[in-house]
C-alpha positions in Angstrom: -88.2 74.8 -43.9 -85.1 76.6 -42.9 -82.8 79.3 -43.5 -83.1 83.4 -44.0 -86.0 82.8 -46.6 -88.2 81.6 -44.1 -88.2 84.6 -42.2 -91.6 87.7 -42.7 -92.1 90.7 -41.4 -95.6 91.4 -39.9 -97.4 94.9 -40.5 -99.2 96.1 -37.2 -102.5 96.2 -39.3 -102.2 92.5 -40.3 -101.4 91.5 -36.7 -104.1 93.3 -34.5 -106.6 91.7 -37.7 -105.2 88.1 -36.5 -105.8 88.9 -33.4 -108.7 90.5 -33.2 -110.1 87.1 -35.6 -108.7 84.6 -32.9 -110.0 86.3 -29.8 -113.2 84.1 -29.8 -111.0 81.0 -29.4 -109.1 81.6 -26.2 -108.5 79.3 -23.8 -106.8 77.0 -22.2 -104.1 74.2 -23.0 -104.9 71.3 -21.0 -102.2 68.3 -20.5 -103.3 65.9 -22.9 -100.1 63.2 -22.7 -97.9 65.9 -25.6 -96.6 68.4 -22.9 -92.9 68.0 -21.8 -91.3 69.7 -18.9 -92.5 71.5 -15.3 -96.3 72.5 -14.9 -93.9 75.8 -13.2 -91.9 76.5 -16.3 -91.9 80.2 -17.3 -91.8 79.5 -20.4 -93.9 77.5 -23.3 -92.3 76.2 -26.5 -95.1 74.9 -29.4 -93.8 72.9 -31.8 -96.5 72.4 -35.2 -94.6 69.5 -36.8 -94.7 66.5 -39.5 -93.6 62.9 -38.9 -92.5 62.9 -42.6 -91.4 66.3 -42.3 -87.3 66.2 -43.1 -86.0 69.5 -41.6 -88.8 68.5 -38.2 -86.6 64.8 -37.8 -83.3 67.3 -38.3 -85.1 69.5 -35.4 -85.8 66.2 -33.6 -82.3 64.8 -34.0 -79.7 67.6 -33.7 -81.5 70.5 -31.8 -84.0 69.1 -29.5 -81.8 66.8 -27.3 -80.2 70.4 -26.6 -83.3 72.0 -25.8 -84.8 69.3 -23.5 -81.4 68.8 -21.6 -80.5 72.8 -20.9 -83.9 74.2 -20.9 -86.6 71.3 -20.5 -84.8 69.0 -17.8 -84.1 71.9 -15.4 -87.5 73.6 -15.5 -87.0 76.5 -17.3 -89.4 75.9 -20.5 -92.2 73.4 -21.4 -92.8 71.9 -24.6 -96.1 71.3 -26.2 -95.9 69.6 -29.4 -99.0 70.0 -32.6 -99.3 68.5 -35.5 -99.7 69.8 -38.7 -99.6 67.2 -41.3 -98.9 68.4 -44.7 -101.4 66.7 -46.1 -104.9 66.0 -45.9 -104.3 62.2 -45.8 -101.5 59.9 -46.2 -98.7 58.3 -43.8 -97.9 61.6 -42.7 -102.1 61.7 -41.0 -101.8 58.2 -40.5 -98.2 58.4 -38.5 -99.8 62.0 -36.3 -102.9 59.4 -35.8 -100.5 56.2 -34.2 -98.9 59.3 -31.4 -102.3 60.1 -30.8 -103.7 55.9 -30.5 -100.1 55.6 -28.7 -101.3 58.4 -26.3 -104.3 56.6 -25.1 -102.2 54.5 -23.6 -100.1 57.1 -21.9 -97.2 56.4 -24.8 -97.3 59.2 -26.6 -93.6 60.4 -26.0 -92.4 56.9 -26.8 -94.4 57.0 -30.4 -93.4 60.3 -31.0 -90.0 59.5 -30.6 -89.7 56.5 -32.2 -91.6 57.7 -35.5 -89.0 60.8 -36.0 -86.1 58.4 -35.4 -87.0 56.9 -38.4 -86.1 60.8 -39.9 -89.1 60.8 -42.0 -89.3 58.1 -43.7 -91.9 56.4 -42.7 -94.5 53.5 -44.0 -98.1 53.2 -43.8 -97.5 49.3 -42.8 -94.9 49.9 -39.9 -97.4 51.9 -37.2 -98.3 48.4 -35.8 -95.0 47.4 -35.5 -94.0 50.1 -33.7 -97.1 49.7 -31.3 -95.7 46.1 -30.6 -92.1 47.8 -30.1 -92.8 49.9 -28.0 -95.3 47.8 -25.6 -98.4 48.8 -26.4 -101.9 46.9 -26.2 -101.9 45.8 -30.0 -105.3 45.3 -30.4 -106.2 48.1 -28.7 -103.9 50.0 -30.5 -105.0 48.6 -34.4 -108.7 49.7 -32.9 -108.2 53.4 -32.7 -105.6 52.8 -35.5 -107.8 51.2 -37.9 -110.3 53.4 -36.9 -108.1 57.2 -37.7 -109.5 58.4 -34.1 -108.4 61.9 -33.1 -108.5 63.4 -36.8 -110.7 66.2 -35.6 -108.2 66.9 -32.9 -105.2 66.5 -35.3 -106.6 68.9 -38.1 -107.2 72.1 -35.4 -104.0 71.8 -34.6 -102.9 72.3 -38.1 -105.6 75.2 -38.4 -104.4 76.9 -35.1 -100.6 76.4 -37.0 -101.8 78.6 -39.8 -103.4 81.6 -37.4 -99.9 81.9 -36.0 -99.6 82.1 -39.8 -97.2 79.0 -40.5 -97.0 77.7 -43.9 -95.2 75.0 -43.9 -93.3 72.7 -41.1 -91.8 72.7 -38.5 -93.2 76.5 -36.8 -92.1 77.4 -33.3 -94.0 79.8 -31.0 -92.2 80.9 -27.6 -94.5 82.8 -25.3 -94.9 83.2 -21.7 -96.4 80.3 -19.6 -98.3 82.7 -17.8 -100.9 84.6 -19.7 -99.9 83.5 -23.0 -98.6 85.9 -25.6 -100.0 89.6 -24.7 -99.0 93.0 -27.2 -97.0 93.9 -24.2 -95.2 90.4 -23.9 -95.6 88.8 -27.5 -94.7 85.5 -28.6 -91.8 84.5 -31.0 -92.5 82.8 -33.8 -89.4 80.8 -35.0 -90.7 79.3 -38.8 -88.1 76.8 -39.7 -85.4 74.3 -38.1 -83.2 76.7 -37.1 -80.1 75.9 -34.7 -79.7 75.3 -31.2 -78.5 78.6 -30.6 -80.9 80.8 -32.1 -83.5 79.1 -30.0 -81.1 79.6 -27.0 -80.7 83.4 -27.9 -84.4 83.5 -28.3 -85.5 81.0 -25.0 -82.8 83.6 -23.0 -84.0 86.9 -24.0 -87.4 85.7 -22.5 -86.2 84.1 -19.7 -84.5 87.1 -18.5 -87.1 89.5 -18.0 -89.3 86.1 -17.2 -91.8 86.5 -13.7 -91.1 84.0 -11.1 -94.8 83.4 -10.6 -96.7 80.3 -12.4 -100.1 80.2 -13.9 -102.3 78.8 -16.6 -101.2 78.3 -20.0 -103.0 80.3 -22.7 -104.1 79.2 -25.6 -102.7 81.0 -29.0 -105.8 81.5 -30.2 -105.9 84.2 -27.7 -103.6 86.6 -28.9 -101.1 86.5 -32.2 -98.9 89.0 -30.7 -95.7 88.2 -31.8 -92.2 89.5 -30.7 -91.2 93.0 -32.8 -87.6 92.9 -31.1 -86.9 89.4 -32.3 -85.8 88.1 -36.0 -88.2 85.6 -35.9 -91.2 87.3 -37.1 -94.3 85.5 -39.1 -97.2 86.4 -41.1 
């Protein structure tokens, strides 16, 4: 989803409810093979996406070559990608299930990658084939495969993507490496494909009041804070 339409106002009530509801479920994000970028960036881009999502392969093909070579690539944000299949089953679990098979095998990035280039158009009997293109131990691969390992994983990310309040995909949240989002220093919630530059207006306005020191990623279940000074606010 994209465009003006996409964008909601949160009232304070609503927000300090979310938060207060997500405050048993902090923690933190641990590397699991889906992070991009410097362990020191100051900021932390989420993506909650759909291989058969449309408007997430426009994301992946016209924006987010931009964003990994300006902001990504020279340290100054880290990417964590989610998945929120639309669905409860289908090519679009069975494509988030061959990343996750491809990540055992420390190939996430190259699954990922190849399943949006196919800009959402995607086939229940092609995930093999892609685990043969891209070098992967077939049989080990058609084992977890075959098997739809990591759907526990895969559905919490799609119920953490709805406490940030998303309803549909791709959702963004921008937020502070360090801490996590706090109601001093909320996140940014950006719910739709949007344009290079409004993620550079957005990634910039953070990275300018951004500290210099590093710590450990927070989980969003944390806090929902989200930015009040920004256009990209969710319910």
């Amino acid at each position: 989803m994209m465009g003006s339409h996409c964008v909601r106002t949160v009232a304070a009530a609503g927000l300090l409810l979310l938060a207060q509801l997500t405050q048993a479920g902090a923690g933190s994000i641990t590397d699991d093979g889906r992070i991009r970028g410097s362990v020191d960036a100051p900021i932390t881009l989420i993506e909650y996406s759909d291989f058969t999502c449309g408007y997430c392969a426009k994301f992946f093909q016209e924006t987010w070559p931009r964003l990994l070579a300006k902001y990504i690539d020279t340290g100054k944000v880290r990417f964590v990608y989610r998945d929120y299949p639309r669905s409860d089953d289908g090519v679009g679990v069975e494509a988030a299930v061959a990343a996750r098979c491809a990540g055992a095998q420390g190939r996430y990035w190259s699954m990922h990658d190849r399943l949006f280039s196919e800009r959402g158009r995607l086939e229940s009997e092609s995930f093999k084939g892609y685990a043969k293109v891209i070098g992967l131990d077939q049989a080990a691969f058609a084992k977890c495969f075959d098997a739809r390992q990591h759907l526990e994983s895969i559905f919490q990310d799609r119920q953490e993507a709805t406490r940030w309040g998303f309803h549909g995909t791709p959702g963004f949240v921008l937020m502070r490496t360090v801490g996590g989002p706090t109601e001093k220093e909320p996140a940014i919630a950006i719910p739709g494909a949007f344009p290079f530059d409004k993620f550079a207006e957005e990634i910039d306005r953070m990275l300018a009041t951004a500290p210099r020191s590093q710590g450990e990623l927070r989980d969003p279940h944390g806090s929902t804070a989200v930015a009040q000074n920004s256009p990209f606010i969710i319910h």
